[in-house]
C-alpha positions in Angstrom: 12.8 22.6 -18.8 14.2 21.1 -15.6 16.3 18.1 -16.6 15.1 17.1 -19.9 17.2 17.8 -23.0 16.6 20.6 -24.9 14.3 19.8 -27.7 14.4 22.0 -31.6 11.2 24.0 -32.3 9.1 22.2 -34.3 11.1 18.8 -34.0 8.2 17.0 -32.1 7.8 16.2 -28.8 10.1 13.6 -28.5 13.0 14.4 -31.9 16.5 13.4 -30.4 15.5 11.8 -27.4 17.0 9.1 -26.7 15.8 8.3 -23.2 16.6 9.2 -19.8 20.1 10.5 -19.2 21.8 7.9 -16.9 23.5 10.7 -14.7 20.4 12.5 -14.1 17.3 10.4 -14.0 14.0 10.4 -16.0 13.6 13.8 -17.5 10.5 13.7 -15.7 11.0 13.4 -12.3 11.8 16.5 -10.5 15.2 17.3 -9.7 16.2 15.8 -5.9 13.2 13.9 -5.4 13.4 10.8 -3.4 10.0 9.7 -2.5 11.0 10.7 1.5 9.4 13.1 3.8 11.3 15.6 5.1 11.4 16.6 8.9 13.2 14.2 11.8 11.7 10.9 11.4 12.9 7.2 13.0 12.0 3.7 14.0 10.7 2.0 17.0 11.5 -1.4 17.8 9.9 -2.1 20.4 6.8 -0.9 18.6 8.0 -1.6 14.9 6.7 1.9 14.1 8.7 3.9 11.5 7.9 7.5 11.0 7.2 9.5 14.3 5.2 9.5 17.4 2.3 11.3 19.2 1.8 12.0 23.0 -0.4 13.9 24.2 -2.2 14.8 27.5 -5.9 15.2 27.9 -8.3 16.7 30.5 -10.8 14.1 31.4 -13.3 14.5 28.8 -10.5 14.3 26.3 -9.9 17.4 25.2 -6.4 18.0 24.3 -4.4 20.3 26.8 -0.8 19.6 25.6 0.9 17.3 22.5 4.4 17.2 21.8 5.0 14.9 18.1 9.1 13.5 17.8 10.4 11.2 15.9 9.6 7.2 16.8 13.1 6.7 18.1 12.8 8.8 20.6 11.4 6.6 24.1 8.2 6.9 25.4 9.3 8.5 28.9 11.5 11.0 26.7 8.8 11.7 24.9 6.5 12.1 27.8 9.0 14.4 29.7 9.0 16.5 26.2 5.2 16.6 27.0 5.2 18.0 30.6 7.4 20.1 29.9 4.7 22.1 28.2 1.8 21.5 31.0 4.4 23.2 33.0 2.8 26.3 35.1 0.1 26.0 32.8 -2.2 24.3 34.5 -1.7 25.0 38.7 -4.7 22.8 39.5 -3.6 19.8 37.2 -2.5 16.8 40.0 -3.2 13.4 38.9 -1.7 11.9 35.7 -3.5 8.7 34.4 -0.5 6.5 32.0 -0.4 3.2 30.4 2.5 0.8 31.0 4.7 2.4 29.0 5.3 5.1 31.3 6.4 3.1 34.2 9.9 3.4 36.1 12.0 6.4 36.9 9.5 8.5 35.2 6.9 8.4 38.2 9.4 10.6 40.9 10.7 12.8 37.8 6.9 14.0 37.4 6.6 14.3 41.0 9.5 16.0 41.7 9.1 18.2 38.6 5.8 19.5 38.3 4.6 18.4 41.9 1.9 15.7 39.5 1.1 11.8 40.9 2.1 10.0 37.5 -0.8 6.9 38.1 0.2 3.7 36.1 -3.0 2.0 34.5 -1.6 -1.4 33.8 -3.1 -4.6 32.7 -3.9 -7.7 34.9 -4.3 -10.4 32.1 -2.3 -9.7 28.6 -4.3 -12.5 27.0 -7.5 -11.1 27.3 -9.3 -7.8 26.0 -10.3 -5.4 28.8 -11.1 -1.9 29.1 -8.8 0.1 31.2 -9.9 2.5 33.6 -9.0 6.1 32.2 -6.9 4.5 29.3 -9.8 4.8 26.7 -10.2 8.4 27.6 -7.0 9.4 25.2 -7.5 6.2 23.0 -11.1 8.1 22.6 -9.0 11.3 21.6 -6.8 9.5 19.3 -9.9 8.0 17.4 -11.2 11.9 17.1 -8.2 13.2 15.9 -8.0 10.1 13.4 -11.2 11.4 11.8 -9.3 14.3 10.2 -7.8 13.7 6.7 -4.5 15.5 7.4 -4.2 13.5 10.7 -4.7 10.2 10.0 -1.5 9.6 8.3 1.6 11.1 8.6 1.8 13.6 6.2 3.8 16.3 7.3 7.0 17.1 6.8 7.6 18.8 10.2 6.4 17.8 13.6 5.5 20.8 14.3 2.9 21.1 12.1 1.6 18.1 12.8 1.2 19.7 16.3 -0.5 22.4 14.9 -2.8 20.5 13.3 -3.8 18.4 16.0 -4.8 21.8 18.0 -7.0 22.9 14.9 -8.8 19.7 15.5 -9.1 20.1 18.9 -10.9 23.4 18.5 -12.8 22.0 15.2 -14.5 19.4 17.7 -15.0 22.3 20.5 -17.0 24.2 17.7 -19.1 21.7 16.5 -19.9 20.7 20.6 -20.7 23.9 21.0 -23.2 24.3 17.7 -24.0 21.1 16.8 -25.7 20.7 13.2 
């Protein structure tokens, strides 16, 4: 019976037991577990964001066409190279890129010199202020969508790459009920 102590027939339930064993834990805990998920997982300072990370890219009505999940200490351009890397000769009439802030520096000539894409920076004009930026809310929209899903709205895998899978089974679960709405 897993780590509990062996108990007499017909003792009772709990004849001889003494307690937990200090080498091995409550008898009834499993053995090994640690409250942890499994799977690469990290933290984020800049974000304070433990766990891992999402990027994906989306076609202009938000429908997702790539999504690459890593762990949160990976950086955003990283992240976002891991990303292209899988629109690669997929897409041959995909040109224009639309990214927040985030995405800035070195990473605008990489995506031009490696997919032939114009990486466009949507930044802010006034950080004290709420205001809708052009494209931005298109994937922000995507991100709510994809929210909406019980298996997506926290992390609960213990592999990224199911979490990837998962977010495709969405995408097609909201292309069905577009298609047959009722």
């Amino acid at each position: 019976m897993g780590n509990c102590h062996d108990q007499a027939a017909g003792t009772g339930a709990h004849a001889g037991w003494s307690g937990a064993d200090p080498e091995r834990g409550d008898c009834r805990q499993p053995d090994g577990q640690n409250h942890g998920k499994g799977g690469p997982r990290g933290y984020d300072a800049g974000k304070k964001v433990t766990g891992r990370k999402r990027h994906l890219v989306v076609d202009t009505l938000g429908l997702v066409l790539a999504v690459v999940v890593h762990a949160a200490d990976i950086q955003d351009r990283d992240g976002a190279k891991l990303v292209f890397g899988k629109l690669k000769d997929r897409f041959c009439r995909l040109q224009l890129i639309w990214a927040d802030a985030g995405y800035r520096g070195q990473l605008v000539e990489w995506t031009q010199a490696f997919g032939g894409w114009v990486l466009n920076i949507v930044s802010r004009t006034d950080q004290h202020r709420f205001q809708v930026l052009p494209r931005r809310w298109v994937v922000e929209r995507t991100f709510a969508w994809l929210g909406r899903h019980r298996r997506l709205s926290k992390d609960y895998e213990a592999l990224p790459q199911t979490s990837e899978a998962l977010i495709h089974i969405a995408t097609i679960n909201l292309l069905l009920h577009r298609l047959a709405p009722g």
